[in-house]
PASEBA-1860 file (N, C-alpha, C; in nm, 3 decimals):
! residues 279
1> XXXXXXXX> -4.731/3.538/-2.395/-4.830/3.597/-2.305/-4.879/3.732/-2.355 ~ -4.876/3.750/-2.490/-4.893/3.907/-2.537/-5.066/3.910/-2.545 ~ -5.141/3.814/-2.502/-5.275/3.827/-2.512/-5.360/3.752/-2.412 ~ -5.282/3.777/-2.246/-5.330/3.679/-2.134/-5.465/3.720/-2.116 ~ -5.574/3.824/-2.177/-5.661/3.849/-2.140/-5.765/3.858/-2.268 ~ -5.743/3.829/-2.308/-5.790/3.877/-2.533/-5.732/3.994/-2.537 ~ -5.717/4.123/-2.448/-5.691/4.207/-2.471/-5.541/4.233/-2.595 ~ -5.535/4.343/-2.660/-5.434/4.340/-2.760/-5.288/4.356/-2.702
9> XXXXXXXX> -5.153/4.344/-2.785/-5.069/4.314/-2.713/-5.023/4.496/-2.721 ~ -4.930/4.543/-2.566/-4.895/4.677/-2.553/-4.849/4.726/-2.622 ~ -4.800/4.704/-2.771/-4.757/4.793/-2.880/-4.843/4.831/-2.917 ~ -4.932/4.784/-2.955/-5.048/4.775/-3.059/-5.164/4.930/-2.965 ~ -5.161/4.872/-2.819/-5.254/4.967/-2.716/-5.148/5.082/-2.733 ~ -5.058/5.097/-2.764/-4.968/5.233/-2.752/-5.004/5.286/-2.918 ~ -4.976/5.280/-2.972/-5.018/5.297/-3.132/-5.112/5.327/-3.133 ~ -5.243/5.232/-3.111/-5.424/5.313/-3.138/-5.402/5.405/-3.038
17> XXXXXXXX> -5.343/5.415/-2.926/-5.424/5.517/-2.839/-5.247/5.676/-2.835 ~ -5.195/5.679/-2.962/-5.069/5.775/-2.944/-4.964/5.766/-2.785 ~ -4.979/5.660/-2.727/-4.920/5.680/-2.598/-4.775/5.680/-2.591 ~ -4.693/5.788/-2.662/-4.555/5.758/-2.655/-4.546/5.796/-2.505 ~ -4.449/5.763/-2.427/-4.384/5.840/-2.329/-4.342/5.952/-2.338 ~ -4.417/6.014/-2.213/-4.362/6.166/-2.158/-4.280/6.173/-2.101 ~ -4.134/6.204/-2.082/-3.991/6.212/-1.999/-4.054/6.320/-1.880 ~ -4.191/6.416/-1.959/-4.215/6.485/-1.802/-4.295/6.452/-1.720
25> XXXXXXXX> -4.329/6.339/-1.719/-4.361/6.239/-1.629/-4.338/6.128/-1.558 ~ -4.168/6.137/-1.614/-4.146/5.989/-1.601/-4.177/5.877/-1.635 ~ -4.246/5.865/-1.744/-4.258/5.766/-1.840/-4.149/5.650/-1.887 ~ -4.154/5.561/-1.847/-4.099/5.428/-1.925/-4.140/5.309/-1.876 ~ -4.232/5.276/-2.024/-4.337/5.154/-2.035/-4.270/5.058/-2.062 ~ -4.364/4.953/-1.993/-4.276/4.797/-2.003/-4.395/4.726/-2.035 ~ -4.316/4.675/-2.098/-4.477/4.614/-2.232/-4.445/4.454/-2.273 ~ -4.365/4.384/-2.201/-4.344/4.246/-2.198/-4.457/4.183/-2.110
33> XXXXXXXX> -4.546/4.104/-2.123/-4.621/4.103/-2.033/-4.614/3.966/-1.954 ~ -4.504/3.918/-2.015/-4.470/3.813/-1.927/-4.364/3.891/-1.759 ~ -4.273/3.946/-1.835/-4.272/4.036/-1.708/-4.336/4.091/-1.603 ~ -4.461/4.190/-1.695/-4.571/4.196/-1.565/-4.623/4.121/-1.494 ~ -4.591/4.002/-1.565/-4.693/3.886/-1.445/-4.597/3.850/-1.345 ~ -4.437/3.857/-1.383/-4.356/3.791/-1.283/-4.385/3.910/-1.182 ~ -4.387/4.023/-1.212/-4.372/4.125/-1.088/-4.493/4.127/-1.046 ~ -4.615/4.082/-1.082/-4.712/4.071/-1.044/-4.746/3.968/-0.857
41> XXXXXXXX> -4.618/3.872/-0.921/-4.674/3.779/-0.845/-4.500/3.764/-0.750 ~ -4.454/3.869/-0.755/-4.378/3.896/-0.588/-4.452/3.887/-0.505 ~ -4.539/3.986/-0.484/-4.606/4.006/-0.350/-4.676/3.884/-0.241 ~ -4.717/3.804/-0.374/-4.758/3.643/-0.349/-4.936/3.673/-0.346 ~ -4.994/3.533/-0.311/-5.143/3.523/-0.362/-5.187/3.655/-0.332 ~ -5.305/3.733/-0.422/-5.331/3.840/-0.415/-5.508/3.837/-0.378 ~ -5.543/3.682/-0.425/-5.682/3.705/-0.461/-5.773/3.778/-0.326 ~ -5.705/3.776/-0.253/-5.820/3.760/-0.085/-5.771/3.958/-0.067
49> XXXXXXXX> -5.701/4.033/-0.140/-5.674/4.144/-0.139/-5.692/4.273/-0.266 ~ -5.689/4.410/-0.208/-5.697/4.485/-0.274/-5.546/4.572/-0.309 ~ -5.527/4.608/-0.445/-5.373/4.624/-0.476/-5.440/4.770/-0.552 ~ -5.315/4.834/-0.484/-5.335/4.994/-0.526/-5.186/5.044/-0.629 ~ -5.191/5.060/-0.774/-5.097/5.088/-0.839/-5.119/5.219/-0.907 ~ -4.999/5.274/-0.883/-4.977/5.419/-0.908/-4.857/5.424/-1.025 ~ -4.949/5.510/-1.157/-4.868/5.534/-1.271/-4.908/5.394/-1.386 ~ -5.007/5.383/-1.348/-5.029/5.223/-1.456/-4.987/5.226/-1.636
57> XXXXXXXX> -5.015/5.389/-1.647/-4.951/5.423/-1.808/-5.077/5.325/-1.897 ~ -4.985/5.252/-1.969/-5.131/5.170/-2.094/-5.156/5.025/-2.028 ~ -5.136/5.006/-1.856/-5.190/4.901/-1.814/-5.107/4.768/-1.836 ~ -5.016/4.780/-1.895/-4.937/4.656/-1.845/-4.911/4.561/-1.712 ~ -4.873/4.638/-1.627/-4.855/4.578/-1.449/-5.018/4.537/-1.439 ~ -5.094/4.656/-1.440/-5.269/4.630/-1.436/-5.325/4.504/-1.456 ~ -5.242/4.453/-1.615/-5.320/4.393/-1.646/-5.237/4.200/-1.560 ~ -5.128/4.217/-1.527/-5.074/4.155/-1.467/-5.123/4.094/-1.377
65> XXXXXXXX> -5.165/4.244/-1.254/-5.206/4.203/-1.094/-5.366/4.153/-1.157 ~ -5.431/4.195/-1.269/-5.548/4.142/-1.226/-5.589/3.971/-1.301 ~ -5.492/3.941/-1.396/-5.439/3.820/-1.440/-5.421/3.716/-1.321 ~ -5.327/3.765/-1.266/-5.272/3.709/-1.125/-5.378/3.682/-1.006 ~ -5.514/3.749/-0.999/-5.600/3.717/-0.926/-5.632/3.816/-0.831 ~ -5.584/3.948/-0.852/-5.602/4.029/-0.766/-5.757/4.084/-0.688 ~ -5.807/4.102/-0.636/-5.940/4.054/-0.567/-5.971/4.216/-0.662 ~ -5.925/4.363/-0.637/-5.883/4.497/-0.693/-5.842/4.534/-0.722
73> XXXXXXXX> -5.803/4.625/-0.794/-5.716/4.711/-0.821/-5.773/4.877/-0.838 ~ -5.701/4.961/-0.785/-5.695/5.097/-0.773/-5.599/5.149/-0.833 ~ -5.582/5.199/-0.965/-5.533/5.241/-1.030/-5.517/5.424/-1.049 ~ -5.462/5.444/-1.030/-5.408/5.626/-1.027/-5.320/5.684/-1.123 ~ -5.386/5.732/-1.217/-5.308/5.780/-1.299/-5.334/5.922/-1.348 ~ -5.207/6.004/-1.366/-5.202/6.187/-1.422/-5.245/6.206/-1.570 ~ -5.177/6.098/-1.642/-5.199/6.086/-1.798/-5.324/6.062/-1.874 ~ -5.443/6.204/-1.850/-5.539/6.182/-1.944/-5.543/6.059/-2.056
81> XXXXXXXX> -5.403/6.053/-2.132/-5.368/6.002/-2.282/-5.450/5.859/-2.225 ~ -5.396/5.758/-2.105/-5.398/5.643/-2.068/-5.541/5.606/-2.010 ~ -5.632/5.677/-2.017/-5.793/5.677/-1.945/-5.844/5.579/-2.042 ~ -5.810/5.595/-2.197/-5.906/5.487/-2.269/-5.843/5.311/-2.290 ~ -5.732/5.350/-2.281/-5.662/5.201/-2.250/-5.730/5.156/-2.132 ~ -5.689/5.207/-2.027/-5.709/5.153/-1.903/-5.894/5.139/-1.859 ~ -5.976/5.191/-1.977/-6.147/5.162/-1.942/-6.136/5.061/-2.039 ~ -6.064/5.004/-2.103/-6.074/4.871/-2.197/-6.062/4.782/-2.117
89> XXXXXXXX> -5.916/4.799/-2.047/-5.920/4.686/-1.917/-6.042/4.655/-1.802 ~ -6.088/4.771/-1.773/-6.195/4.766/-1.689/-6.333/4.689/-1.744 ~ -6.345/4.715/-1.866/-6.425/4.629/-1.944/-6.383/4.475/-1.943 ~ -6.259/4.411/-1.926/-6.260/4.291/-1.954/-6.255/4.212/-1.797 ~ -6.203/4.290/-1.728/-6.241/4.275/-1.592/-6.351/4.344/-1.492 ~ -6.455/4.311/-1.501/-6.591/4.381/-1.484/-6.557/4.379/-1.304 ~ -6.574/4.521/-1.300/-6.635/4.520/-1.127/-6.431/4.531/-1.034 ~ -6.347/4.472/-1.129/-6.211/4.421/-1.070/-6.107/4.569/-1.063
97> XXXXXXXX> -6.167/4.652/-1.130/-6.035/4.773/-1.161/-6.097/4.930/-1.169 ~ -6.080/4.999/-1.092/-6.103/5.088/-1.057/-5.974/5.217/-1.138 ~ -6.035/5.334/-1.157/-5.880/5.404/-1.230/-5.973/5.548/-1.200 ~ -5.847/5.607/-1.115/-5.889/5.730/-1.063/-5.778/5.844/-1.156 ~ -5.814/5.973/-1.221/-5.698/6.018/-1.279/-5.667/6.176/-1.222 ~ -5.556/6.140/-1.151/-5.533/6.247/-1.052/-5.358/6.280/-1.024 ~ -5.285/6.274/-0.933/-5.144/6.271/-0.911/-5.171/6.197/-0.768 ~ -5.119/6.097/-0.772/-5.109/6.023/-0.666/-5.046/6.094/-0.539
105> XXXXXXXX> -4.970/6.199/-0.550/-4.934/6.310/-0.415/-5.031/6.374/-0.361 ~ -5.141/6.327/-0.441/-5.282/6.479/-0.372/-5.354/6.376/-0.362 ~ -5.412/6.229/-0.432/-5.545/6.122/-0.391/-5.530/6.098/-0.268 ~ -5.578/6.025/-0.209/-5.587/5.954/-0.066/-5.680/5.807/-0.103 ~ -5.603/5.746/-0.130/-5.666/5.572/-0.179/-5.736/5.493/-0.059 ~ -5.734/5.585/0.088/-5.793/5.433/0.146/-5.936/5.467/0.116 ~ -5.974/5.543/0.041/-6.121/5.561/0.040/-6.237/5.493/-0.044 ~ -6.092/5.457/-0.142/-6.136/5.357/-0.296/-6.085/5.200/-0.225
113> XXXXXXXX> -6.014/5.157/-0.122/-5.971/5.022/-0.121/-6.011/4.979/0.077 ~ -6.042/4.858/0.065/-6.038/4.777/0.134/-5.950/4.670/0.174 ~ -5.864/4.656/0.332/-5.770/4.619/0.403/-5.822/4.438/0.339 ~ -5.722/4.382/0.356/-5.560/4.364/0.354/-5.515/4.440/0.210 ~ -5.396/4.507/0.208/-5.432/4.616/0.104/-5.262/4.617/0.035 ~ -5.190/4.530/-0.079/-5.065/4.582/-0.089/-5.038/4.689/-0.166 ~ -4.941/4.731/-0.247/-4.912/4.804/-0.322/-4.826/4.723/-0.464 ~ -4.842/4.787/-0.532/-4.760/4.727/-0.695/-4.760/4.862/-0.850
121> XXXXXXXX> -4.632/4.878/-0.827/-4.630/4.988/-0.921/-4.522/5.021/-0.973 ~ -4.476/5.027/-1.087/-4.395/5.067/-1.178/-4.380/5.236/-1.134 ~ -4.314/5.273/-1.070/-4.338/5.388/-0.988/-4.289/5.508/-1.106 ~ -4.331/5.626/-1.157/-4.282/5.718/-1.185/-4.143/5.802/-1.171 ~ -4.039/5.762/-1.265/-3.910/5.788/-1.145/-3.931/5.965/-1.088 ~ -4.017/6.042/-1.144/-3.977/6.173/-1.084/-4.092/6.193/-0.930 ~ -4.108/6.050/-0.900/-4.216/6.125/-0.739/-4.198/5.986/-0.696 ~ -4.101/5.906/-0.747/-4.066/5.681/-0.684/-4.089/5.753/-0.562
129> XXXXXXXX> -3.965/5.796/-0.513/-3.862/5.806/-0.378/-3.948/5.884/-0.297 ~ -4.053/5.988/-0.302/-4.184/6.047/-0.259/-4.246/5.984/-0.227 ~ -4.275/5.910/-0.276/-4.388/5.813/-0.245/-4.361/5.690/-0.140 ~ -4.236/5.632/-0.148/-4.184/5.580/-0.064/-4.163/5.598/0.031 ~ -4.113/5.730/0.073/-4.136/5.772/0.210/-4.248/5.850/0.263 ~ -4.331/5.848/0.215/-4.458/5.864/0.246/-4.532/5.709/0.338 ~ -4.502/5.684/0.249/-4.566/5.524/0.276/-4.489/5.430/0.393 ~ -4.406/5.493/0.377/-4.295/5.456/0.473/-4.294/5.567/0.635
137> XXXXXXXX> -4.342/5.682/0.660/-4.383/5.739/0.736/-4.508/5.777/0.773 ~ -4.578/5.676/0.816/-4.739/5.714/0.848/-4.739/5.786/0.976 ~ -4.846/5.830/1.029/-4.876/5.858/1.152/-4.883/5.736/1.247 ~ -4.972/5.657/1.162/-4.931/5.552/1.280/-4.910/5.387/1.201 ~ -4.837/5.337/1.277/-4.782/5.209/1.222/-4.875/5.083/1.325 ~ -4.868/4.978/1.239/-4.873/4.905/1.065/-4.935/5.041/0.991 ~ -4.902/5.034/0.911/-4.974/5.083/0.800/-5.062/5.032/0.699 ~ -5.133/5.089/0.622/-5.258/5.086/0.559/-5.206/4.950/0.485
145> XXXXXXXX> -5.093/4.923/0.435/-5.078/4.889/0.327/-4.991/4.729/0.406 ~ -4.991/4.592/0.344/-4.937/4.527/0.412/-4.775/4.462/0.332 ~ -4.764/4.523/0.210/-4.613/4.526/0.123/-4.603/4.595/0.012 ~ -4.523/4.647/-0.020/-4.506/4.758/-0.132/-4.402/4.643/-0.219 ~ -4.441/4.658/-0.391/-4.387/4.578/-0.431/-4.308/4.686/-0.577 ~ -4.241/4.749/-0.571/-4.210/4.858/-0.628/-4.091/4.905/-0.731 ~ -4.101/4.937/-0.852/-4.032/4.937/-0.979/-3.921/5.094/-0.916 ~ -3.824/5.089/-0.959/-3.715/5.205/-0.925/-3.573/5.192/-0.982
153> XXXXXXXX> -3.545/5.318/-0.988/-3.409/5.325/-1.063/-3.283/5.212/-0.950 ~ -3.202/5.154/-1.044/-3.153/5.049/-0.975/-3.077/5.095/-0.832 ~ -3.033/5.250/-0.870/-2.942/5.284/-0.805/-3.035/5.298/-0.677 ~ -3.173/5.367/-0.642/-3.262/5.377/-0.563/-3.247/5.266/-0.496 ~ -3.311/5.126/-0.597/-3.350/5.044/-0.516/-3.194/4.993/-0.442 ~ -3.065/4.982/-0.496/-2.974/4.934/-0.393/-2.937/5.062/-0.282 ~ -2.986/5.156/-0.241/-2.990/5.222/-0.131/-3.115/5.211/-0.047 ~ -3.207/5.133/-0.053/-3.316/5.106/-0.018/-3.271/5.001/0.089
161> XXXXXXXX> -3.199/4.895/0.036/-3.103/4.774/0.093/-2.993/4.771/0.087 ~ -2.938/4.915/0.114/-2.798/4.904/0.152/-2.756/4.879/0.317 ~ -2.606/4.822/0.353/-2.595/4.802/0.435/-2.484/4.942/0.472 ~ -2.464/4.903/0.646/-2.380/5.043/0.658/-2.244/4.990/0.626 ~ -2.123/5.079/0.580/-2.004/5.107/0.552/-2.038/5.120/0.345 ~ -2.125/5.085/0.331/-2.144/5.116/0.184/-2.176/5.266/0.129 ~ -2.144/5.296/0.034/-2.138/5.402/-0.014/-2.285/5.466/-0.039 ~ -2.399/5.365/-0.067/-2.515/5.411/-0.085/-2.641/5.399/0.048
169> XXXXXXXX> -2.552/5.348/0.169/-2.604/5.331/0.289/-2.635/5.471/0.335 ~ -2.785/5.540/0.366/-2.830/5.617/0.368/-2.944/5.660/0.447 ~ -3.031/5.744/0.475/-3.156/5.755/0.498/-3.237/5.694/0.476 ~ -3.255/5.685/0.357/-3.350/5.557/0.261/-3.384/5.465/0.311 ~ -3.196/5.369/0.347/-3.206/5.223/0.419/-3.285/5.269/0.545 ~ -3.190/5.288/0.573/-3.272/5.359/0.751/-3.427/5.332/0.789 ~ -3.491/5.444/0.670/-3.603/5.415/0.677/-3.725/5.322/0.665 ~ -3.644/5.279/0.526/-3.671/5.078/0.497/-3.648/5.010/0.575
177> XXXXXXXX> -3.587/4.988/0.605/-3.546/4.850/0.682/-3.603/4.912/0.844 ~ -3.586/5.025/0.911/-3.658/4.998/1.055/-3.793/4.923/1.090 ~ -3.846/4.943/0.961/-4.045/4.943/0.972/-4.054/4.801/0.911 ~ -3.968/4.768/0.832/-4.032/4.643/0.688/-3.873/4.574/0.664 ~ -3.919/4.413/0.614/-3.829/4.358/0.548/-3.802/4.399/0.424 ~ -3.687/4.460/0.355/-3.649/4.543/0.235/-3.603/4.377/0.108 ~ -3.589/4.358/0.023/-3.508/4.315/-0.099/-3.550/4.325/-0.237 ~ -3.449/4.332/-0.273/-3.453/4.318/-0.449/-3.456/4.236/-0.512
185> XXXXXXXX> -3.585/4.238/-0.562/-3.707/4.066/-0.618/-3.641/4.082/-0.779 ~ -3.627/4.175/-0.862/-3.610/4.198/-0.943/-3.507/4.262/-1.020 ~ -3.437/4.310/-1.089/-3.320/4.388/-1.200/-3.362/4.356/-1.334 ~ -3.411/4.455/-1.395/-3.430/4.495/-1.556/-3.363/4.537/-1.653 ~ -3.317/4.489/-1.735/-3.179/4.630/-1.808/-3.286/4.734/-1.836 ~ -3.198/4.861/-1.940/-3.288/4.981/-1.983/-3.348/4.910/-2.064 ~ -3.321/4.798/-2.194/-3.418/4.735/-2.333/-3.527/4.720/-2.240 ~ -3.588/4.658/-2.169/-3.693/4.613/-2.144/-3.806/4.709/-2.124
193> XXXXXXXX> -3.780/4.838/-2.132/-3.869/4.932/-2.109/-3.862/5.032/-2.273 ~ -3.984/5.071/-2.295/-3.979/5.177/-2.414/-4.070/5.309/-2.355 ~ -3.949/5.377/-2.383/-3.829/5.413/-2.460/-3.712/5.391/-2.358 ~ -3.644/5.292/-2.374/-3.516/5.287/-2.287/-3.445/5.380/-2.199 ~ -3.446/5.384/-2.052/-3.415/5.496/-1.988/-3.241/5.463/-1.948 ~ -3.187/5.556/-1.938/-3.036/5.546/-1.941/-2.962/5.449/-1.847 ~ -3.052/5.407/-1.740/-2.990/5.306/-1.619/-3.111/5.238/-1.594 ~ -3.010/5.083/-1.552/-3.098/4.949/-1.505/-3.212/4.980/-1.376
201> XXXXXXXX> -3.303/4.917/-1.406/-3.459/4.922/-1.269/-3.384/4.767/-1.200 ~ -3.521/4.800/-1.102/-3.537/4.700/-1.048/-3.629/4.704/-0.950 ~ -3.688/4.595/-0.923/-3.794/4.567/-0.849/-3.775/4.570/-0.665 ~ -3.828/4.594/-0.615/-3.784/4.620/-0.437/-3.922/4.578/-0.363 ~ -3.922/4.438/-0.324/-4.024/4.486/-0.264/-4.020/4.464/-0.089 ~ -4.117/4.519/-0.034/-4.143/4.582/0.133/-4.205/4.515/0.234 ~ -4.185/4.445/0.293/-4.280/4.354/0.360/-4.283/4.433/0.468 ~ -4.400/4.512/0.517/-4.413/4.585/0.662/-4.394/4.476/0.799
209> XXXXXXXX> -4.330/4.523/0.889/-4.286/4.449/0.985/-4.434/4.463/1.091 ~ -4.466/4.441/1.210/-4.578/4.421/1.306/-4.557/4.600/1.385 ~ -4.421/4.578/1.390/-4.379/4.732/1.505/-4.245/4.759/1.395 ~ -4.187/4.841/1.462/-4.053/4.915/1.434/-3.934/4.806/1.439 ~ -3.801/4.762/1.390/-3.735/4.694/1.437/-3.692/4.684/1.592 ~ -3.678/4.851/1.588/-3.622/4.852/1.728/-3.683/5.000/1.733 ~ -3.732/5.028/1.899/-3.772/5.121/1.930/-3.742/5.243/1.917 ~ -3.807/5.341/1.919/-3.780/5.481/1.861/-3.835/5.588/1.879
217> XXXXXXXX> -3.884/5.739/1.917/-3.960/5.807/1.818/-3.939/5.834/1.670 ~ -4.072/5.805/1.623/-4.022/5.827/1.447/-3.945/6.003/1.430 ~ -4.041/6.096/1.446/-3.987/6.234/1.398/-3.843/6.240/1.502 ~ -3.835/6.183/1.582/-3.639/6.214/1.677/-3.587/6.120/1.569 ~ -3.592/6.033/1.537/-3.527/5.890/1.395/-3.486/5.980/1.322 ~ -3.618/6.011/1.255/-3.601/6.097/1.102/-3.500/6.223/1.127 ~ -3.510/6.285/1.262/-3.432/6.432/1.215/-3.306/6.382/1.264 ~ -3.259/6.318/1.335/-3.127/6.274/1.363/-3.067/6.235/1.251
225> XXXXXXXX> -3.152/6.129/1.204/-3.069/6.048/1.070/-3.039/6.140/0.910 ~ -3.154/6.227/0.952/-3.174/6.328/0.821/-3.008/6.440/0.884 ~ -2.999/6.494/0.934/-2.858/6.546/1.029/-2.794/6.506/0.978 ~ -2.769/6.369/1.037/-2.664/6.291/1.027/-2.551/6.282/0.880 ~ -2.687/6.262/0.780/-2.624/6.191/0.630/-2.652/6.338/0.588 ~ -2.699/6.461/0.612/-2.676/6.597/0.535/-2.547/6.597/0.518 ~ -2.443/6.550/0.641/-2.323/6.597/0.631/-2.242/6.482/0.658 ~ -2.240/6.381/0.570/-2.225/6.224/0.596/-2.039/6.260/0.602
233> XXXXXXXX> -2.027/6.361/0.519/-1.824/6.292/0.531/-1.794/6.360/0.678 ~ -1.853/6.452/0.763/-1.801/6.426/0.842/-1.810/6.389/1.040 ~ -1.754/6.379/1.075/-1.736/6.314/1.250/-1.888/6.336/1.328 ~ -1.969/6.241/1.332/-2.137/6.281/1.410/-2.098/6.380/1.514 ~ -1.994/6.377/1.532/-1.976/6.519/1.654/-1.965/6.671/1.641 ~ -1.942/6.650/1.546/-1.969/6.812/1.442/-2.075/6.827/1.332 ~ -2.125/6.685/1.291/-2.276/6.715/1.209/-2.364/6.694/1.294 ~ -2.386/6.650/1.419/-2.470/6.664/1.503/-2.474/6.775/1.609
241> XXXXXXXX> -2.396/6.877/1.616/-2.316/6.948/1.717/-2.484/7.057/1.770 ~ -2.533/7.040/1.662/-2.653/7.138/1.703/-2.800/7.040/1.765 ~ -2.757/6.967/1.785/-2.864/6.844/1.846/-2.894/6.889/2.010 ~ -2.772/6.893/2.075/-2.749/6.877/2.186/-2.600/6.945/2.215 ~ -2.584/7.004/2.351/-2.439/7.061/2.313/-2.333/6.972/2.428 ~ -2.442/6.847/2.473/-2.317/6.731/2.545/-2.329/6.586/2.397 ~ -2.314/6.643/2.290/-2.369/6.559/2.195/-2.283/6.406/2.213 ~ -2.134/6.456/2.243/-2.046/6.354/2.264/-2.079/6.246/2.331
249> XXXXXXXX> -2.109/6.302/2.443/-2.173/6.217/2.566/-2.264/6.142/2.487 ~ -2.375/6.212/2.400/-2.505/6.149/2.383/-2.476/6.053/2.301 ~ -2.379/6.025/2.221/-2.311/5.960/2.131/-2.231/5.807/2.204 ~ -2.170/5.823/2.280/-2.094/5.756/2.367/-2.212/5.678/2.433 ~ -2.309/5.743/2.502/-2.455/5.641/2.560/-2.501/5.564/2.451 ~ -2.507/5.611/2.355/-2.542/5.531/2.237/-2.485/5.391/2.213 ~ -2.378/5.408/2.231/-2.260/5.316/2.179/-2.175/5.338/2.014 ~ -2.190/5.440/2.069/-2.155/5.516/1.861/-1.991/5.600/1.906
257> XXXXXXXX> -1.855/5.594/1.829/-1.802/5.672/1.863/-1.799/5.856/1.820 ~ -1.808/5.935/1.884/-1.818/6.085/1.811/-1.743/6.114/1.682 ~ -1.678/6.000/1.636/-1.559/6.012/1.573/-1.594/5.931/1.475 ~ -1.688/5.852/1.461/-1.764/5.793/1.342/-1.810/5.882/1.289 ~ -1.879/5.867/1.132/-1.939/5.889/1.031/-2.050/5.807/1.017 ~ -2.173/5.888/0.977/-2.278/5.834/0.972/-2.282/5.734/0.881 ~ -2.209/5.669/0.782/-2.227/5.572/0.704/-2.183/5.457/0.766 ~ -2.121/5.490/0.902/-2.081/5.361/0.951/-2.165/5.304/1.076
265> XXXXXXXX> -2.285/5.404/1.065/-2.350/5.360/1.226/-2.504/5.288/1.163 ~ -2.499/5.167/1.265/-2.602/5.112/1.239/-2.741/5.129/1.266 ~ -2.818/5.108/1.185/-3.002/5.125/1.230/-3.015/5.138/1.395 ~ -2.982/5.009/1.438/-2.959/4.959/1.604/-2.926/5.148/1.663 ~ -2.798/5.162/1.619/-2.749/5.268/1.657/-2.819/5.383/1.703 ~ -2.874/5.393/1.561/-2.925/5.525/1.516/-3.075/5.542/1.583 ~ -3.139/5.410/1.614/-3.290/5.399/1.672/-3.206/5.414/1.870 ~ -3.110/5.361/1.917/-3.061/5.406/2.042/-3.013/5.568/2.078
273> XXXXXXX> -2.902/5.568/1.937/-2.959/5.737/1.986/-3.072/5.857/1.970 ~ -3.176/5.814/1.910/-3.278/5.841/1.902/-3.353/5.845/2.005 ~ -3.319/5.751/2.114/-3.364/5.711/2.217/-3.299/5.780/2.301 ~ -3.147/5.811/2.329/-3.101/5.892/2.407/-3.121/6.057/2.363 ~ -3.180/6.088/2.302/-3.165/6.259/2.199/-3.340/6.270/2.310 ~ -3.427/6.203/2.290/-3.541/6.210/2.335/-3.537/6.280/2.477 ~ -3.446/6.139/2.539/-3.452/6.149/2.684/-3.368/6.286/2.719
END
């Protein structure tokens, strides 16, 4: 598949155009392009939608989602270097690929894309986890976007879908899993990427849920749970102690004991006392 489009195969686009990886960007290209197409086509049929990927580098995933049938693509990228790769692609897909070059923390994409709208991106590891909870905390829910299909350090993505009593059960999950169905579509070793980064990826992707799992205010969620895991080793009755000063009580309405640790209390939990912290 090193030529699903005529286009040349990603060594060759890295070479004419100098694109080694920048480590200060988080750079690590994956240039199998049979790969890109498998991650392409997690999200499932694309054609009837617009797909917004952030960090495209020399267009590999790019050239994937638009292989795959993607109706758009919105492409965002910081790396001047990657503007002439990525107008080659735009050339072979006329009218299909859009490439804005900016930092995806400062664009605002719904302005370039049209709903039903997913996401697909080999994410930058130094702004992944930024971006994720961004996307993951809107103002208002559903959100813009209808699944995030998303490249991350492995260790990320298994705290993304961790469960509680696990060691990497966290905020993260919390936040994943209240809003969206969370799993891991994918695992990469470091070879598969150049220049090989020191630990395995993997793919995560997000299926946004209709509402919340379970009811909540979001900002009472977030600062409880953010509390909570600041000071995860110890008793919610002393890392929460500044919440409320009958916190025990508020804990006990919950159904949580004061005497747990936040790695052991569940979403359920944590969205009920959220609910009692309110009231």
């Amino acid at each position: 598949m090193s030529r699903i489009d005529g286009l040349p195969p990603l060594r060759d686009v890295i070479a004419t155009h100098g694109l080694q990886a920048r480590k200060s960007l988080g750079q690590n290209f994956l240039l199998d392009l049979n790969l890109t197409a498998r991650i392409a086509r997690i999200p499932g049929d694309l054609s009837g939608m617009d797909v917004l990927e952030v960090g495209p580098g020399p267009g590999g995933l790019t050239r994937g989602l638009l292989s795959e049938g993607a109706r758009r693509v919105l492409a965002i990228e910081k790396d001047h270097r990657c503007m002439a790769p990525l107008a080659e692609i735009a050339e072979a897909y006329p009218d299909r690929l859009q490439v804005i070059e900016g930092d995806a923390l400062e664009v605002d994409p719904l302005a370039h894309l049209t709903p039903p709208i997913a996401i697909c991106a080999n994410l930058p590891y130094n702004v992944g986890t930024e971006l994720l909870v961004r996307w993951l905390t809107p103002k208002d829910w559903p959100p813009f976007w209808s699944s995030l299909t998303l490249m991350f350090q492995k260790e990320v993505a298994e705290r993304i879908v961790a469960q509680p009593g696990s060691k990497t059960y966290g905020r993260l999950a919390i936040l994943s899993q209240w809003r969206t169905d969370a799993r891991i579509s994918l695992t990469l070793p470091p070879g598969a990427f150049t220049p090989p980064p020191k630990v395995s990826s993997a793919v995560v992707h997000l299926t946004a849920l209709p509402e919340p799992r379970y009811p909540a205010d979001p900002k009472v969620l977030e600062r409880v749970v953010a509390r909570a895991f600041n000071q995860r080793r110890k008793m919610l009755r002393a890392a929460l102690k500044g919440e409320a000063p009958d916190i025990e009580d508020r804990l006990l309405s919950a159904g949580i004991q004061p005497t747990d640790r936040a790695e052991q209390v569940s979403l359920e939990q944590f969205c009920a006392l959220a609910r009692v912290m309110e009231a």
